[in-house]
FIKOLZA-1660 file (N, C-alpha, C; in steps of 0.1 Angstrom, whole numbers, plus 5000, padded with zeros to 4 digits):
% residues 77
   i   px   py   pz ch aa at
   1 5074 4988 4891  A  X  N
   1 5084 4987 4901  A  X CA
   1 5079 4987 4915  A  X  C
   2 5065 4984 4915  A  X  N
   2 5059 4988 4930  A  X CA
   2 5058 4973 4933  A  X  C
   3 5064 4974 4948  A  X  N
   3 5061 4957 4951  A  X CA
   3 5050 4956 4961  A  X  C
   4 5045 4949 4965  A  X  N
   4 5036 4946 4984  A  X CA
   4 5045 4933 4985  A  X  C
   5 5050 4926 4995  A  X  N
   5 5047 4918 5002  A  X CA
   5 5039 4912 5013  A  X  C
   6 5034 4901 5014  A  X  N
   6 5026 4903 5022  A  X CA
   6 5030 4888 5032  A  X  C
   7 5028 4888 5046  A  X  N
   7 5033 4880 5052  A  X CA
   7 5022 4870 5056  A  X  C
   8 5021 4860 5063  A  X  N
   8 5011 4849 5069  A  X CA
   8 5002 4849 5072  A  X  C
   9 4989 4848 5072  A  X  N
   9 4977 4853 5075  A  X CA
   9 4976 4864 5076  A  X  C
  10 4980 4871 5070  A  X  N
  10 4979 4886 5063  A  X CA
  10 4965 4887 5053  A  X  C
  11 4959 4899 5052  A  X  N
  11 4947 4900 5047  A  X CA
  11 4948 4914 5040  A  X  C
  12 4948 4915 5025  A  X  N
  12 4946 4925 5019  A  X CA
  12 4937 4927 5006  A  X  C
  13 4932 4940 5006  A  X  N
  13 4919 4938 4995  A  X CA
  13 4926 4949 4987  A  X  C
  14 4927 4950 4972  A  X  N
  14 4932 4957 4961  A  X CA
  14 4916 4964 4957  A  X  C
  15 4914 4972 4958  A  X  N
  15 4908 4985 4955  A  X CA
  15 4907 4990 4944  A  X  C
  16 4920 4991 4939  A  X  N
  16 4918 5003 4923  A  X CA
  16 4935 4995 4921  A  X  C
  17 4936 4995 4908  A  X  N
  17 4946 4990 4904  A  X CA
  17 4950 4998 4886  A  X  C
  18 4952 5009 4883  A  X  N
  18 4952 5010 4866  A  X CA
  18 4967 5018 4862  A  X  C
  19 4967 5010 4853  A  X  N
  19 4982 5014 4849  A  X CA
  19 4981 5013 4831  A  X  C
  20 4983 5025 4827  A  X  N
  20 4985 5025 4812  A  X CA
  20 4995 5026 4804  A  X  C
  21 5007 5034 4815  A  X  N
  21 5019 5034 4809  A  X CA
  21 5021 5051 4810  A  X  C
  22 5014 5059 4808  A  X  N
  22 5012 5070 4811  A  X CA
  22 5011 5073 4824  A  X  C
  23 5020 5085 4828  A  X  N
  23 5021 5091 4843  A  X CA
  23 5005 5096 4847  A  X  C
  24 4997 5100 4839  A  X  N
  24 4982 5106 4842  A  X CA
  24 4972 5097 4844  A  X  C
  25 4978 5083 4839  A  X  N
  25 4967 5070 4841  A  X CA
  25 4975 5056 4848  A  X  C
  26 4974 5062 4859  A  X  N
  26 4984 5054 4869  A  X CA
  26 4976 5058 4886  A  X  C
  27 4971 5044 4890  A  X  N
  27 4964 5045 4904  A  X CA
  27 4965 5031 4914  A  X  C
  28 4967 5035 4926  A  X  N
  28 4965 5018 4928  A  X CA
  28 4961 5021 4943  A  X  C
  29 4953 5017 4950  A  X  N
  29 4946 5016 4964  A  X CA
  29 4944 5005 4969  A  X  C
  30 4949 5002 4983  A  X  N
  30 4951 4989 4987  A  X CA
  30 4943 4988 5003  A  X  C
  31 4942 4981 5008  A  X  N
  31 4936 4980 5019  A  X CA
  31 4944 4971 5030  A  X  C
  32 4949 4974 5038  A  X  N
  32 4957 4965 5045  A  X CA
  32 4953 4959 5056  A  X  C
  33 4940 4950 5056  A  X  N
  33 4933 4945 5065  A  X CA
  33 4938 4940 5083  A  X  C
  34 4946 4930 5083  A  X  N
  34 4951 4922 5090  A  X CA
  34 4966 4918 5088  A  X  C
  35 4979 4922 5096  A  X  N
  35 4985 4911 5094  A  X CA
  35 5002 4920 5090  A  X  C
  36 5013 4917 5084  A  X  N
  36 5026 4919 5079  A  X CA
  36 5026 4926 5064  A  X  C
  37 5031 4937 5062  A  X  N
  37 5030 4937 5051  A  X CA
  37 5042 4949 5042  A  X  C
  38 5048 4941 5036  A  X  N
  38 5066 4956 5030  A  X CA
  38 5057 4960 5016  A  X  C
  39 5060 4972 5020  A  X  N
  39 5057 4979 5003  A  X CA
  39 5065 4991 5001  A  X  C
  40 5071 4987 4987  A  X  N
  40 5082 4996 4980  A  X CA
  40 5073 5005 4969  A  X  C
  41 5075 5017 4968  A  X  N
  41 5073 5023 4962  A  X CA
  41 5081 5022 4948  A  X  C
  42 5070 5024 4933  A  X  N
  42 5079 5023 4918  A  X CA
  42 5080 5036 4917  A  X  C
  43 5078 5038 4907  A  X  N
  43 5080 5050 4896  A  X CA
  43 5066 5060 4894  A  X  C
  44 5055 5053 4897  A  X  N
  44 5041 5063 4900  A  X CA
  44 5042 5072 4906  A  X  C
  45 5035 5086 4905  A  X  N
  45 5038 5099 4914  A  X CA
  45 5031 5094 4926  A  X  C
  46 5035 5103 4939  A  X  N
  46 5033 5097 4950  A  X CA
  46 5019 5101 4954  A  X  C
  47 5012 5105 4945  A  X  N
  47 4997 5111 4945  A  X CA
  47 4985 5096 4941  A  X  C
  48 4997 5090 4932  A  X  N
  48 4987 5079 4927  A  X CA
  48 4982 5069 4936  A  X  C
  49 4991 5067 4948  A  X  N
  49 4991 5057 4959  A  X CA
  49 4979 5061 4967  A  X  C
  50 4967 5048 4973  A  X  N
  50 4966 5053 4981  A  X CA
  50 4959 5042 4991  A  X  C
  51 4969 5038 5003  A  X  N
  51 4976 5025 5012  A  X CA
  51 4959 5030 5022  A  X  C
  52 4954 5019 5028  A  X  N
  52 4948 5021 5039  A  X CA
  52 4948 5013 5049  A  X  C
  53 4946 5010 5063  A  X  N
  53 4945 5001 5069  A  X CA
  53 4931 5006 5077  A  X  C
  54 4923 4995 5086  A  X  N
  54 4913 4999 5093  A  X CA
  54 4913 5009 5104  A  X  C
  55 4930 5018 5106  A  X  N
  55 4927 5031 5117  A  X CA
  55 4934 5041 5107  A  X  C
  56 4941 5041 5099  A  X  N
  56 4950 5054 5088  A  X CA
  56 4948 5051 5076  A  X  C
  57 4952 5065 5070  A  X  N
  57 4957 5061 5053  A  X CA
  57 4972 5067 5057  A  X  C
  58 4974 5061 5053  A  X  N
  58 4992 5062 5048  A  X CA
  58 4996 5072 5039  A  X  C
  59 5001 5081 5043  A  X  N
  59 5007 5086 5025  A  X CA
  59 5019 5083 5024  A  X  C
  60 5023 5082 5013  A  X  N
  60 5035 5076 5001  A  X CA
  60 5043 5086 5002  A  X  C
  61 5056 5088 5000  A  X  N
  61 5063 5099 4998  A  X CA
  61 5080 5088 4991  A  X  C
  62 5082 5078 4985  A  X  N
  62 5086 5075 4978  A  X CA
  62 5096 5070 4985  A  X  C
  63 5095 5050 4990  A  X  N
  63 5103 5046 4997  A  X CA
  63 5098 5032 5004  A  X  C
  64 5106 5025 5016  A  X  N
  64 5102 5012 5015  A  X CA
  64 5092 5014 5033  A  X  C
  65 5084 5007 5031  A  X  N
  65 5073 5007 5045  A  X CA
  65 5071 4994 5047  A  X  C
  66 5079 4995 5060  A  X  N
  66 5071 4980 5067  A  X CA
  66 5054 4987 5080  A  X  C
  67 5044 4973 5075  A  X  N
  67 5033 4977 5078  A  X CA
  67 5030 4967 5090  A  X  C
  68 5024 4970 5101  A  X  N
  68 5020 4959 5108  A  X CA
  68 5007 4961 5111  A  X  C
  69 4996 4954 5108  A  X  N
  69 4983 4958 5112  A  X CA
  69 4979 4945 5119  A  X  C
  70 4973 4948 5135  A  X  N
  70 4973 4936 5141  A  X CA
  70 4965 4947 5154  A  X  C
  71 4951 4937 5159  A  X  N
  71 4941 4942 5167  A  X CA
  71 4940 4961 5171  A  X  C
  72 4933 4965 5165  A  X  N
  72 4931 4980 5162  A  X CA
  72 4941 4986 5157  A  X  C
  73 4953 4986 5157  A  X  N
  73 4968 4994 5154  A  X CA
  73 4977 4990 5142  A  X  C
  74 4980 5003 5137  A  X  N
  74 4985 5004 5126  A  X CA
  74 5000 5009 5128  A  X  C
  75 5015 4999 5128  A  X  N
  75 5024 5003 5130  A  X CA
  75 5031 5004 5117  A  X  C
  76 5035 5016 5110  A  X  N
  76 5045 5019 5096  A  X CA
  76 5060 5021 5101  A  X  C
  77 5072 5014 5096  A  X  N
  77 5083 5018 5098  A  X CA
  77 5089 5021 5084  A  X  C
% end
């Protein structure tokens, strides 16, 4: 149930991605290079997430994030 969107010359690198079905074997790390980006949080504990862009890491706390990463700055709403 976890979505990214990702918008127009947007640039993202997927990192770790594992999903077993099991709450204990569940990870996913993203990189948010350049660019627009919505991500909804699924059903993974909010430990498993782990969002980066080139100035933060993001933490997850279970909900929808719009991302804007564009010349040094990282804006989350």
């Amino acid at each position: 149930q976890t979505n990214l969107s990702i918008g127009p010359s947007s640039r993202v690198v997927l990192n770790r991605f594992v999903y077993s079905g099991e709450a204990s074997a569940q990870a996913l790390g993203v990189n948010l290079a350049r660019g627009a980006f919505r991500f909804s949080t699924g059903a993974m504990d909010k430990r498993a997430y782990r969002i980066e862009s080139p100035v933060a890491q993001i933490g997850v706390r279970g909900t929808v994030l719009d991302i804007n990463v564009q010349q040094g700055r990282t804006i989350v709403t």
